[in-house]
N, CA, C and O atoms as a GROMACS GRO file, in nm:
protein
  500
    1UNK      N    1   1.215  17.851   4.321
    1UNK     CA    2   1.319  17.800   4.234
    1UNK      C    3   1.348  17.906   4.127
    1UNK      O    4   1.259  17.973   4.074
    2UNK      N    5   1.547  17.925   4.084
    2UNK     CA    6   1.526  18.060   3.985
    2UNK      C    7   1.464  17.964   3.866
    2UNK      O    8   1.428  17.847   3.875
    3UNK      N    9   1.465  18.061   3.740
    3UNK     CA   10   1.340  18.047   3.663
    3UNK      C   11   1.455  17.958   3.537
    3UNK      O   12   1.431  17.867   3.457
    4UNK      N   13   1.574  18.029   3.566
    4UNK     CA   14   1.689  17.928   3.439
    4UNK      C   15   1.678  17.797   3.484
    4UNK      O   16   1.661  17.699   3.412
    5UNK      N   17   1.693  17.798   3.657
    5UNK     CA   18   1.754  17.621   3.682
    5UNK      C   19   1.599  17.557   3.654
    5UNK      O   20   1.582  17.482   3.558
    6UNK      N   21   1.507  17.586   3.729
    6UNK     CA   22   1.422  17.536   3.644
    6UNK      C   23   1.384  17.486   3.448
    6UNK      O   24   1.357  17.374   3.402
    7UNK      N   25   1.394  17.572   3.401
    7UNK     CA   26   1.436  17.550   3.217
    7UNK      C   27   1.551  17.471   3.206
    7UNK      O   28   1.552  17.379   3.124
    8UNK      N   29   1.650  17.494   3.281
    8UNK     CA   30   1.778  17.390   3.235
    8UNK      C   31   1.768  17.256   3.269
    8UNK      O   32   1.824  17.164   3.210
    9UNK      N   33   1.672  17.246   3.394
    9UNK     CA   34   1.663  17.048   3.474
    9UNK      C   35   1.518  17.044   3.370
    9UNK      O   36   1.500  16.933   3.321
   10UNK      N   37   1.449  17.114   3.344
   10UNK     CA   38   1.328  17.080   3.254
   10UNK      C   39   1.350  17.063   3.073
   10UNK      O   40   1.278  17.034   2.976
   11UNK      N   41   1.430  17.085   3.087
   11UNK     CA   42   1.484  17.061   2.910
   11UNK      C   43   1.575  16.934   2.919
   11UNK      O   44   1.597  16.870   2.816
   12UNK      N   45   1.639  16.887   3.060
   12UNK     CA   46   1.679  16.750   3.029
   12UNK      C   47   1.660  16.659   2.976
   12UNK      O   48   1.576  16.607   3.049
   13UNK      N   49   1.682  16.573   2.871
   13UNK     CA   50   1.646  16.460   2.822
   13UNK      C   51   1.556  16.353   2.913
   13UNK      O   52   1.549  16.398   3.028
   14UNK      N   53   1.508  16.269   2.905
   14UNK     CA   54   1.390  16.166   3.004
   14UNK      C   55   1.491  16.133   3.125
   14UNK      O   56   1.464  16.138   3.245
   15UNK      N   57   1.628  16.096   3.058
   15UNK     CA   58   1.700  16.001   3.127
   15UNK      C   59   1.771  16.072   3.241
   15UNK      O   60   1.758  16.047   3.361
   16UNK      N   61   1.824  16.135   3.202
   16UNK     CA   62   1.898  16.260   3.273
   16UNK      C   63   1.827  16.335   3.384
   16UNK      O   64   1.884  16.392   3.476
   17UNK      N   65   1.699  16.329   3.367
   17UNK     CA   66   1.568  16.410   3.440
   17UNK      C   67   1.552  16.220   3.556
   17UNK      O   68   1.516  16.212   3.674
   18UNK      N   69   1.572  16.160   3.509
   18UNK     CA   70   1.500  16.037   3.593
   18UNK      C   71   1.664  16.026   3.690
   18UNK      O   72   1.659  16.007   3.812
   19UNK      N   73   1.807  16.041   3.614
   19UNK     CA   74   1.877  16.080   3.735
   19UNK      C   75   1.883  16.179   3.850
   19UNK      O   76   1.920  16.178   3.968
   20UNK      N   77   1.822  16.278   3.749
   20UNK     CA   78   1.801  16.425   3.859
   20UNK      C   79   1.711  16.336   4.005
   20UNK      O   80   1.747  16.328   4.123
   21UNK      N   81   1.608  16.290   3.949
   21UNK     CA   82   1.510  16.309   4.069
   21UNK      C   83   1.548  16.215   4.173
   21UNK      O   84   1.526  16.223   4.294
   22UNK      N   85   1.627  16.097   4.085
   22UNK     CA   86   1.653  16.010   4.182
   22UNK      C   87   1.770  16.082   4.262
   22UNK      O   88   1.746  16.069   4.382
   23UNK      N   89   1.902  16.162   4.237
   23UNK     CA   90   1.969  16.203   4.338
   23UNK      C   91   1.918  16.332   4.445
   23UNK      O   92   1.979  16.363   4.548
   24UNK      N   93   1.751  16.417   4.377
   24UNK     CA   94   1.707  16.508   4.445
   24UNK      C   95   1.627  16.447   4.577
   24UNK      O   96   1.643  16.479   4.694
   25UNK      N   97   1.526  16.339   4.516
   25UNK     CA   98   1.480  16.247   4.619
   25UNK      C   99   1.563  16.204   4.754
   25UNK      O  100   1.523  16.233   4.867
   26UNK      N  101   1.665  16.143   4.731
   26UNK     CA  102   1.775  16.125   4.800
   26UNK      C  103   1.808  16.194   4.919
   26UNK      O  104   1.817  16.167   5.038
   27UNK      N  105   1.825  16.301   4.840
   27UNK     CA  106   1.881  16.403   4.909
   27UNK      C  107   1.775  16.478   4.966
   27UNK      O  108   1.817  16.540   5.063
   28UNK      N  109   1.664  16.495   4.944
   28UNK     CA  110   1.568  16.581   5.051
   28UNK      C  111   1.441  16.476   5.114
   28UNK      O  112   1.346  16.510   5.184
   29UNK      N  113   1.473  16.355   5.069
   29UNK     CA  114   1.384  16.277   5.128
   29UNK      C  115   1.239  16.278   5.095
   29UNK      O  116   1.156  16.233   5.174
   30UNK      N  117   1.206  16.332   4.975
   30UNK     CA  118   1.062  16.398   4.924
   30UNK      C  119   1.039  16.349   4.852
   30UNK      O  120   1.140  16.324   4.787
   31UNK      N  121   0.916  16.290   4.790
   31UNK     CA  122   0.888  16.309   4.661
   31UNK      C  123   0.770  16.354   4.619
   31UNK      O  124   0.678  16.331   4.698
   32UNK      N  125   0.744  16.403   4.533
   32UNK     CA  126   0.632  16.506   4.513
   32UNK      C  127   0.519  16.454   4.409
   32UNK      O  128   0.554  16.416   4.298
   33UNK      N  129   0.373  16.454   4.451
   33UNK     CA  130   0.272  16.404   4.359
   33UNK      C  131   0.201  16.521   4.320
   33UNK      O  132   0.235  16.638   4.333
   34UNK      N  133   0.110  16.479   4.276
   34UNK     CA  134   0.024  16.580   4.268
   34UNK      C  135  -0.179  16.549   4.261
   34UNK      O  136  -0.240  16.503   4.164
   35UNK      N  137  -0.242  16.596   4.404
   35UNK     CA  138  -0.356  16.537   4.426
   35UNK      C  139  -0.459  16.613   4.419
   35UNK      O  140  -0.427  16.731   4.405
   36UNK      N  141  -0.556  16.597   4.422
   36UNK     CA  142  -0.695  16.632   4.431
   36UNK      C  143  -0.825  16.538   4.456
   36UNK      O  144  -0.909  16.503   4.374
   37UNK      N  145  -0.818  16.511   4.580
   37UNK     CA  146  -0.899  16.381   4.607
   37UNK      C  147  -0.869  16.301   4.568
   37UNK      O  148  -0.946  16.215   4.610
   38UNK      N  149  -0.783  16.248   4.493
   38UNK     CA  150  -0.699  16.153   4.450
   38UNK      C  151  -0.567  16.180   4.394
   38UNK      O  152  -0.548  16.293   4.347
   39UNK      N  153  -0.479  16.101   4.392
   39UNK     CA  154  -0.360  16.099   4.328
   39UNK      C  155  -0.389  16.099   4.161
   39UNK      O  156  -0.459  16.013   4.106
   40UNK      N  157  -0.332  16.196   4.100
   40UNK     CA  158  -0.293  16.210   3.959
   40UNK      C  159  -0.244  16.118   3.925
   40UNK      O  160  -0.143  16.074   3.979
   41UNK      N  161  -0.323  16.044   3.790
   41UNK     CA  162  -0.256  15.908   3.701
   41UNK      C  163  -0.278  15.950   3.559
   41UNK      O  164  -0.313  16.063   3.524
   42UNK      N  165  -0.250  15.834   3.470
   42UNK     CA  166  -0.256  15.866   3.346
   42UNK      C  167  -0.230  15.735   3.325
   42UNK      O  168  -0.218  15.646   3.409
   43UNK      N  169  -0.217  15.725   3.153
   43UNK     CA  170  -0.270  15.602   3.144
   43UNK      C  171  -0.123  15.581   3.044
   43UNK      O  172  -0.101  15.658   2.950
   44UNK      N  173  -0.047  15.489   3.074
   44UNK     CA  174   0.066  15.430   2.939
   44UNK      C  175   0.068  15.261   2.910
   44UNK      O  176   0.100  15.166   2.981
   45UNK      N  177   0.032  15.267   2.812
   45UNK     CA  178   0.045  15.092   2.766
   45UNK      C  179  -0.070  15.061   2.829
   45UNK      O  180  -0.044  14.965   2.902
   46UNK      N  181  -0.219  15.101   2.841
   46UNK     CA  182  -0.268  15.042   2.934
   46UNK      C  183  -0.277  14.992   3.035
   46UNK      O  184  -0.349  14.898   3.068
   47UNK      N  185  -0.157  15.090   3.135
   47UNK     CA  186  -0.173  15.054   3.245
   47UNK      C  187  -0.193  15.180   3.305
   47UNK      O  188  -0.176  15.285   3.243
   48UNK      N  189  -0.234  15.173   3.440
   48UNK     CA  190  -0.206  15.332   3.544
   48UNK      C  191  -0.048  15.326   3.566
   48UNK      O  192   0.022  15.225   3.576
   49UNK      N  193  -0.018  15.435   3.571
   49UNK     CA  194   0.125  15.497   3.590
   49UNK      C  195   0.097  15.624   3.655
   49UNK      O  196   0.008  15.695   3.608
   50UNK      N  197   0.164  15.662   3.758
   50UNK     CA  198   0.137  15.721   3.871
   50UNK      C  199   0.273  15.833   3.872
   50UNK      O  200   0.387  15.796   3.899
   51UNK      N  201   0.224  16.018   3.828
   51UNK     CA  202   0.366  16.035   3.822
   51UNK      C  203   0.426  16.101   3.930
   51UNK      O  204   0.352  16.123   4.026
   52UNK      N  205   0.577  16.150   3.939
   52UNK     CA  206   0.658  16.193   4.077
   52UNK      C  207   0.769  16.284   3.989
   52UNK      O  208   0.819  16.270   3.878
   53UNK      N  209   0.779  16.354   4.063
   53UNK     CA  210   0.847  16.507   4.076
   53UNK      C  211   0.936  16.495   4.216
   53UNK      O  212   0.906  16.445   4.324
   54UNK      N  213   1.072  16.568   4.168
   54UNK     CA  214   1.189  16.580   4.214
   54UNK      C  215   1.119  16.693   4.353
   54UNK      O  216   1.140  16.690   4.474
   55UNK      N  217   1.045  16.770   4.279
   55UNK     CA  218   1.026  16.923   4.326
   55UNK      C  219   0.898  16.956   4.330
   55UNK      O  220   0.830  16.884   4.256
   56UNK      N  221   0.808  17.078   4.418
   56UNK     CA  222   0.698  17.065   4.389
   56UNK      C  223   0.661  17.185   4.294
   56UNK      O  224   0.544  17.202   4.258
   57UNK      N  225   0.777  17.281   4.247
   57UNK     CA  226   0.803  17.363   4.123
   57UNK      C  227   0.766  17.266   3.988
   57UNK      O  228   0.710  17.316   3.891
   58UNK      N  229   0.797  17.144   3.991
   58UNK     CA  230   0.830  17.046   3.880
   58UNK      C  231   0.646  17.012   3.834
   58UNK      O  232   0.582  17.030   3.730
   59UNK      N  233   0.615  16.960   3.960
   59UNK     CA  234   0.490  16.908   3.987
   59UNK      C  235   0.424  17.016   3.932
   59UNK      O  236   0.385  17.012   3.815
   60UNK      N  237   0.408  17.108   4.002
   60UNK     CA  238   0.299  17.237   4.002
   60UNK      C  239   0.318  17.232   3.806
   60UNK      O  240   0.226  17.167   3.758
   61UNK      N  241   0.391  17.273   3.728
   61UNK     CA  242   0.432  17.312   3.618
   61UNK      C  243   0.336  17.227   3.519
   61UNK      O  244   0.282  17.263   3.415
   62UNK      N  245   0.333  17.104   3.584
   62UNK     CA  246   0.250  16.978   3.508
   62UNK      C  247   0.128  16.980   3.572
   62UNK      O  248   0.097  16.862   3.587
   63UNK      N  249   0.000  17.086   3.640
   63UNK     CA  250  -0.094  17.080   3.665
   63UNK      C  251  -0.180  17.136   3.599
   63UNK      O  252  -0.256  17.216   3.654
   64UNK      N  253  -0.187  17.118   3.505
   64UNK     CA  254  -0.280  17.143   3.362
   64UNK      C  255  -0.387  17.027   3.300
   64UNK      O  256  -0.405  16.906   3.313
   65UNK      N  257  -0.429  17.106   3.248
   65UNK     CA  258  -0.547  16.990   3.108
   65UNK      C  259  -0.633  16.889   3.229
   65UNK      O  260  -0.711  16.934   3.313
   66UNK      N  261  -0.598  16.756   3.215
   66UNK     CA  262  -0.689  16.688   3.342
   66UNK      C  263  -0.652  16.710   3.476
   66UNK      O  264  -0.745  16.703   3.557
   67UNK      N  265  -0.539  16.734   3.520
   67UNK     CA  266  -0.492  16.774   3.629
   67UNK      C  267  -0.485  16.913   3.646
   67UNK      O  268  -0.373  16.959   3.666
   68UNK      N  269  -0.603  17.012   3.642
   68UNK     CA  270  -0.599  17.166   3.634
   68UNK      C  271  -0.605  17.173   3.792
   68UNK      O  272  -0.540  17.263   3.845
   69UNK      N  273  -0.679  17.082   3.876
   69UNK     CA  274  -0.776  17.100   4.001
   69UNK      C  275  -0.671  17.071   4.095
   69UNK      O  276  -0.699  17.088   4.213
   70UNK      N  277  -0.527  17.022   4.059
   70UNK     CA  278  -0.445  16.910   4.123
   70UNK      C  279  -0.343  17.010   4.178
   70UNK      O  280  -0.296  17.105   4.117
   71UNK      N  281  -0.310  16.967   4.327
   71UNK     CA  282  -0.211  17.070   4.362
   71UNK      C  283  -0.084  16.983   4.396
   71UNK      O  284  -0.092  16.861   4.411
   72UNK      N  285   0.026  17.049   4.407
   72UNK     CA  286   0.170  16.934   4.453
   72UNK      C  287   0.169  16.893   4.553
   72UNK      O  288   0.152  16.996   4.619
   73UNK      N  289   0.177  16.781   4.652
   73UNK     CA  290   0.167  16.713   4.777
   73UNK      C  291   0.307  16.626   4.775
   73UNK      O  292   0.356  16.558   4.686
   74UNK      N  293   0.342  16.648   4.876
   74UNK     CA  294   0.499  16.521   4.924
   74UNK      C  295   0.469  16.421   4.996
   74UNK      O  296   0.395  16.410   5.094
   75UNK      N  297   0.566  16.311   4.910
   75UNK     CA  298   0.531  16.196   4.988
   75UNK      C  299   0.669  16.205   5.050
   75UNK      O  300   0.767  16.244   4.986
   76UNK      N  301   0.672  16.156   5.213
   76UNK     CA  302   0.773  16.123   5.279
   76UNK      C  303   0.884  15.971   5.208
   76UNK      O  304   0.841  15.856   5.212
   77UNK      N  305   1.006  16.002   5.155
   77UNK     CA  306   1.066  15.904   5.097
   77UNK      C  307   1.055  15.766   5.122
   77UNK      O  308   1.027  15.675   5.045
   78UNK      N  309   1.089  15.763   5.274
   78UNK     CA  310   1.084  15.624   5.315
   78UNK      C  311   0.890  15.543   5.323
   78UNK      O  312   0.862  15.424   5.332
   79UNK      N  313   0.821  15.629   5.318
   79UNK     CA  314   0.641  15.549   5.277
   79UNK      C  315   0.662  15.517   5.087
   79UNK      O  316   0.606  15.431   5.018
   80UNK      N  317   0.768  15.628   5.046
   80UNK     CA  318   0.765  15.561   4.910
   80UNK      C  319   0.853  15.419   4.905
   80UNK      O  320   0.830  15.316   4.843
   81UNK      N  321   0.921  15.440   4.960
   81UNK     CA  322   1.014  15.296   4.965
   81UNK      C  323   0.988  15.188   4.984
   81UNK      O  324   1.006  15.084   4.921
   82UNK      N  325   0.918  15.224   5.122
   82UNK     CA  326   0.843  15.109   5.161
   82UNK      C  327   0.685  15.073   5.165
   82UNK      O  328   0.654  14.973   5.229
   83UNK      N  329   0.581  15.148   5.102
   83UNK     CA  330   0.420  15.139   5.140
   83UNK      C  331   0.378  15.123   4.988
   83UNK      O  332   0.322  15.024   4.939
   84UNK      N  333   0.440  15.307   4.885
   84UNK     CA  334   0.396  15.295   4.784
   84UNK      C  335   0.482  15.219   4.635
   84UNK      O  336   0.432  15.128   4.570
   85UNK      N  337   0.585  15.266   4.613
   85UNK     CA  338   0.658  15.158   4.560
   85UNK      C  339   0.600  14.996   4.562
   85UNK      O  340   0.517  14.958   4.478
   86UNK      N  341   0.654  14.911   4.666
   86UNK     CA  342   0.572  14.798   4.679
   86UNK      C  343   0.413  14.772   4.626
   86UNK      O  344   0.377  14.678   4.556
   87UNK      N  345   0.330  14.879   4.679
   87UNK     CA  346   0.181  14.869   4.638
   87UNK      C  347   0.168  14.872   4.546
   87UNK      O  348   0.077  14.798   4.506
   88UNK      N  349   0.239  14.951   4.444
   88UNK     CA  350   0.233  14.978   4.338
   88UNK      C  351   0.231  14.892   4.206
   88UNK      O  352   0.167  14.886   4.101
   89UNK      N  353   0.366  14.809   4.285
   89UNK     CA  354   0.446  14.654   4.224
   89UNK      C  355   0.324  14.595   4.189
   89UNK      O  356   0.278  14.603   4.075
   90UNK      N  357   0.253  14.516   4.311
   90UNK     CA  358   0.146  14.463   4.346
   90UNK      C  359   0.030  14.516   4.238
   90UNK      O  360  -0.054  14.436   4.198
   91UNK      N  361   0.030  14.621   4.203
   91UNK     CA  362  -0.137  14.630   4.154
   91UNK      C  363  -0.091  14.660   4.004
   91UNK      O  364  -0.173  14.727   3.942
   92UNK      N  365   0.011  14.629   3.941
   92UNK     CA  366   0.083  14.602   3.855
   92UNK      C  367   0.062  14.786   3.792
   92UNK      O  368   0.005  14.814   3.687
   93UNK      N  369   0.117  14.876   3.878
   93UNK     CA  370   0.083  14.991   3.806
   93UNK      C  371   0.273  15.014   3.761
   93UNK      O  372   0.361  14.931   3.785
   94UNK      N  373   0.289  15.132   3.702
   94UNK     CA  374   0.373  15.233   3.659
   94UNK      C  375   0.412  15.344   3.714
   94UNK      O  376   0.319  15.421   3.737
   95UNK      N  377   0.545  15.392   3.752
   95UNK     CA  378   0.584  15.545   3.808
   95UNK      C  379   0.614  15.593   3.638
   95UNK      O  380   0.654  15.552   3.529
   96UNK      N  381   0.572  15.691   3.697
   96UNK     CA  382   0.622  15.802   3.577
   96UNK      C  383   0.719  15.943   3.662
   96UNK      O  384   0.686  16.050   3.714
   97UNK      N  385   0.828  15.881   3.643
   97UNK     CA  386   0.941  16.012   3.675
   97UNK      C  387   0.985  16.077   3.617
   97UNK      O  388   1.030  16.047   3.507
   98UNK      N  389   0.990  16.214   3.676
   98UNK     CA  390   0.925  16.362   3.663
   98UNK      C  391   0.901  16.408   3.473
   98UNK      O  392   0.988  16.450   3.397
   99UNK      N  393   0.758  16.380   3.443
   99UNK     CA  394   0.747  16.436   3.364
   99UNK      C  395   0.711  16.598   3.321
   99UNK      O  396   0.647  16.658   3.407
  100UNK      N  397   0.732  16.646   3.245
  100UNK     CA  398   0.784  16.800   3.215
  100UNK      C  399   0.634  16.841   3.101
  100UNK      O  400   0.595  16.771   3.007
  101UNK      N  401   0.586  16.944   3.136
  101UNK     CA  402   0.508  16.998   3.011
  101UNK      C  403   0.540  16.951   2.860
  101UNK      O  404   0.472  16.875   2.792
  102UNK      N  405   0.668  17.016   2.822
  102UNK     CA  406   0.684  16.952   2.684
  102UNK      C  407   0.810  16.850   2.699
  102UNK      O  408   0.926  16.867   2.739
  103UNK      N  409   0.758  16.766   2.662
  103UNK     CA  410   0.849  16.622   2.704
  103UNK      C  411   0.735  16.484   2.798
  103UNK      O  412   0.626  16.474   2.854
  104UNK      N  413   0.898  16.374   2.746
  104UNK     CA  414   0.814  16.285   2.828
  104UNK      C  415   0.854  16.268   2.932
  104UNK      O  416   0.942  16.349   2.962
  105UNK      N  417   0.828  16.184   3.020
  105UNK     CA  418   0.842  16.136   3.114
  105UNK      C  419   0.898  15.990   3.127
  105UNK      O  420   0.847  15.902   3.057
  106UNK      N  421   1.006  15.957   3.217
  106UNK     CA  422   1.103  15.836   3.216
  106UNK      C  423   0.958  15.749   3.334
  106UNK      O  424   0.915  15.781   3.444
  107UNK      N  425   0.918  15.616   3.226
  107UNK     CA  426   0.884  15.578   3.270
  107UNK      C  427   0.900  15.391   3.288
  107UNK      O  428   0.921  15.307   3.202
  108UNK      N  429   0.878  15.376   3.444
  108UNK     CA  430   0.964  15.281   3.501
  108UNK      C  431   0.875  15.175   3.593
  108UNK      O  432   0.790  15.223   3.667
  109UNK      N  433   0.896  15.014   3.588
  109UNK     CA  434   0.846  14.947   3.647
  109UNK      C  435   0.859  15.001   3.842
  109UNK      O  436   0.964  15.060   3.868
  110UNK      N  437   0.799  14.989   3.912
  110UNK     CA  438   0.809  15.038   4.069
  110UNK      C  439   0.938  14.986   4.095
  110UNK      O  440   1.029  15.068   4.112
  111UNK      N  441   0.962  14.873   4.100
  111UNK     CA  442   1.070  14.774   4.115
  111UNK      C  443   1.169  14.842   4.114
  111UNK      O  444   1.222  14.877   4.220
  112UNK      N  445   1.219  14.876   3.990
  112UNK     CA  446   1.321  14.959   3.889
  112UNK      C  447   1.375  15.058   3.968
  112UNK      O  448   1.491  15.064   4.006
  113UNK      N  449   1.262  15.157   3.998
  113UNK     CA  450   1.250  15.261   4.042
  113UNK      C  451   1.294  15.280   4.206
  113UNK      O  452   1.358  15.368   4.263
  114UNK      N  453   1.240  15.174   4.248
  114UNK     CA  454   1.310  15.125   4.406
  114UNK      C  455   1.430  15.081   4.449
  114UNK      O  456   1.485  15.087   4.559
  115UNK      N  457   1.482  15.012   4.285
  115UNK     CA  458   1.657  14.948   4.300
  115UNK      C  459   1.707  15.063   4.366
  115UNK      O  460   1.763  15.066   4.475
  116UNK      N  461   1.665  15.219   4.244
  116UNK     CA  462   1.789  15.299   4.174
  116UNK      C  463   1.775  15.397   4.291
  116UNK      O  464   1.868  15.471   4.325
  117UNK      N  465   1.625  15.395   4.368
  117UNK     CA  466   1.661  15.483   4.464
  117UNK      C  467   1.722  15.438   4.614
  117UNK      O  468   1.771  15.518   4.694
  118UNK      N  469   1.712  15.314   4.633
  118UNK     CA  470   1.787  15.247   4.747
  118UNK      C  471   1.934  15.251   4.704
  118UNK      O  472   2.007  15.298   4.791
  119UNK      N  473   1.980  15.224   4.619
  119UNK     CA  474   2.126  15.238   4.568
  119UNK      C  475   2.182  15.394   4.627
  119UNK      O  476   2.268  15.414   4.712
  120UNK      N  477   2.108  15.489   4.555
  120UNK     CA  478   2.138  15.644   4.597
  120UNK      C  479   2.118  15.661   4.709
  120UNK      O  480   2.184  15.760   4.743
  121UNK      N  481   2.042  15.605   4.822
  121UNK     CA  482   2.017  15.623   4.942
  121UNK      C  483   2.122  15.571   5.050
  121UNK      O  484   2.140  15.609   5.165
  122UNK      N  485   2.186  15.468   4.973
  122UNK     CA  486   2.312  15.396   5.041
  122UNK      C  487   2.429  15.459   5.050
  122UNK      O  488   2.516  15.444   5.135
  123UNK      N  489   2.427  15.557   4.927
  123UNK     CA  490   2.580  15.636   4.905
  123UNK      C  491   2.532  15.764   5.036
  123UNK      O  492   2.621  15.829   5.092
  124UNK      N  493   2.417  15.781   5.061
  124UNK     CA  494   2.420  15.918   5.169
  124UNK      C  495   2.456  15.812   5.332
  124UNK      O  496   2.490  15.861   5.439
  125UNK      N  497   2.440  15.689   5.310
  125UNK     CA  498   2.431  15.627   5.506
  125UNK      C  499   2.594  15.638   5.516
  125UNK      O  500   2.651  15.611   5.621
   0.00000   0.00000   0.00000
């Protein structure tokens, strides 16, 4: 990825960054975690919140501090749609979409997160 478009989608505001990923998702069918024997979480409001990256440039960038060991991994869109999303619902956790080194991260009930990407997924059928 060049090194501006990167700085320019990473200086986006939360909101703007949570549209990015949802029309990048979309469109490449990816979404990107980041693991190490387990999936990378963190903790907001006391709950687990589980975060996702547009990109695995995005991901990689945020593998620091507790996540030093953690490398970027893709999840195939449609297991997010349908396996993790849902599971997620269920165990009453949190997505956190794409959070950035400095900045936060748009963070969203699974649900939420499943409307906005089935909606975008409809405008590509």
């Amino acid at each position: 990825m060049h090194p501006e478009k990167f700085k320019q989608v990473a200086g986006l505001p939360s909101a703007e960054r949570h549209a990015y990923f949802v029309r990048k998702v979309a469109d490449t069918q990816q979404v990107w975690g980041l693991y190490h024997a387990g999936w990378a979480t963190a903790q907001v409001d006391g709950k687990v919140a589980i975060p996702f990256w547009p990109e695995a440039a995005f991901a990689q960038a945020c593998a620091g501090g507790d996540w030093m060991d953690f490398r970027p991994r893709a999840i195939a869109l449609d297991d997010f749609l349908t396996k993790w999303l849902p599971g997620m619902a269920g165990n009453d956790q949190l997505a956190s979409v794409f959070a950035v080194p400095q900045g936060s991260a748009s963070v969203v009930a699974p649900a939420d997160l499943l409307a906005d990407l089935r909606e975008e997924v409809r405008q590509y059928e």
